[in-house]
ZAFITOR-461116 format. One line per field, with one value per atom (N, C-alpha, C): x negated, y negated, z negated; atom name; residue number from 1; chain. Coordinates in steps of 0.05 Angstrom, whole numbers. Layout:
<pts>
px: X  ... $
py: Y  ... $
pz: Z  ... $
atom: CA  ... $
seq: NUM  ... $
mol: A  ... $
</pts>
This chain:
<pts>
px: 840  852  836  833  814  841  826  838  820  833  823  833  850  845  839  833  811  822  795  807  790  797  780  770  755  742  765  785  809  811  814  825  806  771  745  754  760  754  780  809  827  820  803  793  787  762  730  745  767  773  757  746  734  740  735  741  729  738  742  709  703  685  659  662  644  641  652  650  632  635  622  594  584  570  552  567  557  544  560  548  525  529  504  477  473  454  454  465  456  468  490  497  520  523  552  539  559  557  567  541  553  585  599  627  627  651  665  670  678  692  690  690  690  716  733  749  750  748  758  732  704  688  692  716  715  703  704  685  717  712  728  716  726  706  725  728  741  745  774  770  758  751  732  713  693  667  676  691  681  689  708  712  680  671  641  613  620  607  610  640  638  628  634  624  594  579  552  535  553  551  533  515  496  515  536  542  571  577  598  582  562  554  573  578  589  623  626  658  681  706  718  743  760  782  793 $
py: -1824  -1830  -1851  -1851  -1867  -1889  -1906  -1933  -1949  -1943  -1953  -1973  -1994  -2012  -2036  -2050  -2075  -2099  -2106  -2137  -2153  -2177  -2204  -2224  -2235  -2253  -2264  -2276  -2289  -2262  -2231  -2217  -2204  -2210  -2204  -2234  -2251  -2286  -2274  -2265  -2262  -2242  -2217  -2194  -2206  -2214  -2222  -2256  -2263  -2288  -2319  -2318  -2335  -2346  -2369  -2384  -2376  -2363  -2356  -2358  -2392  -2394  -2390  -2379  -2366  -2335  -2322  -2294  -2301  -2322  -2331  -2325  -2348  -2351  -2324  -2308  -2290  -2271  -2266  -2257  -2270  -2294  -2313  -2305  -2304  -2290  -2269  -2240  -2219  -2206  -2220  -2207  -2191  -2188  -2172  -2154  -2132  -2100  -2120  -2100  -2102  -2097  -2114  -2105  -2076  -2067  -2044  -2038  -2059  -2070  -2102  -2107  -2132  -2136  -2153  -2152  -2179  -2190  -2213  -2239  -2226  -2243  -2240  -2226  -2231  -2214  -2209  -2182  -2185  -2142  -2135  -2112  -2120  -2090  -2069  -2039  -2037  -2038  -2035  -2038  -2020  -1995  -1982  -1984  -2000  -2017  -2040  -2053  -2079  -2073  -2052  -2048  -2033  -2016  -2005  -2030  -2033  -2069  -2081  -2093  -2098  -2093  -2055  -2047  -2038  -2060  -2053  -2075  -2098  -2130  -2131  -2140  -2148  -2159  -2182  -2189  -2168  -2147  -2134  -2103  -2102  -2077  -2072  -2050  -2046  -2051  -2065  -2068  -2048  -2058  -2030  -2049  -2039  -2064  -2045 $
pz: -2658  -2633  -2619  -2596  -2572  -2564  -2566  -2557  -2527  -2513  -2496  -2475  -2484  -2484  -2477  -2454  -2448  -2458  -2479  -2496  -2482  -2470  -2461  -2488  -2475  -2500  -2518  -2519  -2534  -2556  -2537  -2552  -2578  -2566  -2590  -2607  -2607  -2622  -2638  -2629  -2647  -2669  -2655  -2684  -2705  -2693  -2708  -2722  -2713  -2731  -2723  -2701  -2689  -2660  -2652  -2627  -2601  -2585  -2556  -2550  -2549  -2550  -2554  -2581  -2603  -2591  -2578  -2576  -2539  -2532  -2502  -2510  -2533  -2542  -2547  -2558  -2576  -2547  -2524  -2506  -2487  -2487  -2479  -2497  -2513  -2535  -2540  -2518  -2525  -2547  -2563  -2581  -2582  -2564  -2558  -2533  -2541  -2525  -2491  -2477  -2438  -2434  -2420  -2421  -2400  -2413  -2398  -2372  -2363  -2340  -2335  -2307  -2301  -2272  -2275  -2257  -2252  -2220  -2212  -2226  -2231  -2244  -2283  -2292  -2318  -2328  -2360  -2364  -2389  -2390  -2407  -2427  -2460  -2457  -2475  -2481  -2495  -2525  -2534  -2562  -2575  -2567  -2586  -2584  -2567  -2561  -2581  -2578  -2598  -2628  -2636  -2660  -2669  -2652  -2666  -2663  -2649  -2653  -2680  -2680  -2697  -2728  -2734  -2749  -2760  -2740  -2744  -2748  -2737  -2744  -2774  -2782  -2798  -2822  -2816  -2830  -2852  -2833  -2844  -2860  -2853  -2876  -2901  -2898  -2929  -2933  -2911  -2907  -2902  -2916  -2907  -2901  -2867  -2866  -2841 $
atom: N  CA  C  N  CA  C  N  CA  C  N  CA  C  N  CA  C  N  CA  C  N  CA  C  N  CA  C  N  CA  C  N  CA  C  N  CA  C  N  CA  C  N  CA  C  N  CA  C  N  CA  C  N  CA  C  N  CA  C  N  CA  C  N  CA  C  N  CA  C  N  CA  C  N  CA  C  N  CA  C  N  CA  C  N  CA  C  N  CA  C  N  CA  C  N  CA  C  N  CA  C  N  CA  C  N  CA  C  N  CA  C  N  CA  C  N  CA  C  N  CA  C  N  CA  C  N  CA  C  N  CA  C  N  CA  C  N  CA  C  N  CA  C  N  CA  C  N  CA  C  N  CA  C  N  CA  C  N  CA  C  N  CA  C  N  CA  C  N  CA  C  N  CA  C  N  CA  C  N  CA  C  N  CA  C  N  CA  C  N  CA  C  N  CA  C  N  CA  C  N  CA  C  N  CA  C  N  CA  C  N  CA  C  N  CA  C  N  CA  C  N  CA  C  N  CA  C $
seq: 1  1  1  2  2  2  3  3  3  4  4  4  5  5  5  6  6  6  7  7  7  8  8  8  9  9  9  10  10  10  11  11  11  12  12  12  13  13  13  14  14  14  15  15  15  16  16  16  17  17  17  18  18  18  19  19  19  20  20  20  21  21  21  22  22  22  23  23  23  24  24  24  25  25  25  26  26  26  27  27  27  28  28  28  29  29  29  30  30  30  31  31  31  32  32  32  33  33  33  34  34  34  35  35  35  36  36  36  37  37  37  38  38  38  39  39  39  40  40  40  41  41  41  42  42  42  43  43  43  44  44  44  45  45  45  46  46  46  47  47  47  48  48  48  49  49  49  50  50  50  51  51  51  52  52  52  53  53  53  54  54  54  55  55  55  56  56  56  57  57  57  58  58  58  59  59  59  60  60  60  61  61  61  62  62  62  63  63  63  64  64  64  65  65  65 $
mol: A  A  A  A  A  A  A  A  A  A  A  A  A  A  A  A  A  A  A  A  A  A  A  A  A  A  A  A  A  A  A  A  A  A  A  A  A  A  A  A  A  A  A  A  A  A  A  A  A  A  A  A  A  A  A  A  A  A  A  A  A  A  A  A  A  A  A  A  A  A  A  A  A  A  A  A  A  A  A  A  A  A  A  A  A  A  A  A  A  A  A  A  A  A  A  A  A  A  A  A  A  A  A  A  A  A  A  A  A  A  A  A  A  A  A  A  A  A  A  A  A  A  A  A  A  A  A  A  A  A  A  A  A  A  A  A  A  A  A  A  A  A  A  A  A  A  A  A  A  A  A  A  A  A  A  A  A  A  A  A  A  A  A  A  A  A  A  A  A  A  A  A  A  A  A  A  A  A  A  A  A  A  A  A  A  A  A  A  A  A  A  A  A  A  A $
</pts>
């Protein structure tokens, strides 16, 4: 099933277990997927973009969750 979704940065920092901040970051450096959508200046992206993100993250190889 397609989840689609739009999580804002708070809603990637609550997944991924890290501070709001940290997921800013993570797009300041290229490390996070182009958002989905952008409304009103923000960027959103969906959760089946950041969940396959996530699952490709360097540090989660091999993970099952």
């Amino acid at each position: 099933m397609t989840d689609r979704g739009l999580w804002s940065y708070k809603d990637i920092a609550a997944h991924i277990r890290v501070q709001p901040d940290t997921v800013r970051s993570y797009r300041k450096h290229g490390l996070l997927p182009a958002p989905d959508h952008v409304e009103n200046g923000k960027p959103y992206w969906y959760a089946d973009t950041v969940r396959a993100w996530v699952a490709a993250r360097p540090g989660n190889r091999g993970r099952r969750g």
